[in-house]
C-alpha positions, 0 to 999 in steps of 0.5 A, a space after each residue: 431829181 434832175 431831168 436832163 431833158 426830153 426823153 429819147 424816142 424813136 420808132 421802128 418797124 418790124 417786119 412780119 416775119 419776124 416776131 418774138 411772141 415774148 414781146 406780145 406785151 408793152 413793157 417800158 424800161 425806167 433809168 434813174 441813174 447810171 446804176 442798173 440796180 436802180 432801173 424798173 421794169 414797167 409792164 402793163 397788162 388788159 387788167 394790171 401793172 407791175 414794177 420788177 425791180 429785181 436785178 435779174 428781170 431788169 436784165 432779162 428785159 434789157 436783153 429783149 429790148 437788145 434783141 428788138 432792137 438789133 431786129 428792127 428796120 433802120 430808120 429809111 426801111 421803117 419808113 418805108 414800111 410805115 407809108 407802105 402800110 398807110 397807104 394800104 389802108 386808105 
C-alpha cells in the first residue's frame, strides 16, 4: 500500500437551523482505491464500531456526505461562525 500523502481535512460550520438528524452520529468514509466497491464505511457508536462495505450503504453515506457538504458554511462564514462562537464562550 502506497500513501499519497496527508489526507485532505477541512472544517465547517453548520448553521443552527440547519440539521439533518441522520448525521447525529460520527461516520468516516475510508478510499482505498478509485474503485467505489472498495471504499468502507466506519461508524462508531457510545458502545460499538461497524465497517458496511456493501455497495449500497457506501453509497447512502456517500450522499449524506454530499448533502452535509453542499449545506455547509464556506470557509470565510465558517469562520466567522467559529470565532463567533468562541467568543461567546469566554
Amino acid at each position: 500500500m502506497t500513501v499519497r500523502g496527508p489526507p485532505a481535512r477541512s472544517v465547517a460550520g453548520h448553521p443552527h437551523a440547519q440539521t439533518y438528524e441522520t448525521a447525529s452520529f460520527g461516520f468516516t468514509i475510508l478510499r482505498f482505491g478509485e474503485e467505489v466497491a472498495a471504499d468502507v464505511v466506519y461508524l462508531e457508536t457510545f458502545t460499538d464500531a461497524d465497517h458496511p462495505d456493501r455497495p449500497g450503504a457506501v453509497r447512502a453515506y456517500t450522499r449524506l456526505w454530499d448533502r452535509l457538504t453542499a449545506a455547509a458554511l464556506g470557509p470565510v462564514e465558517s469562520r466567522k461562525l467559529m470565532r463567533s462562537l468562541a467568543n461567546q464562550i469566554k
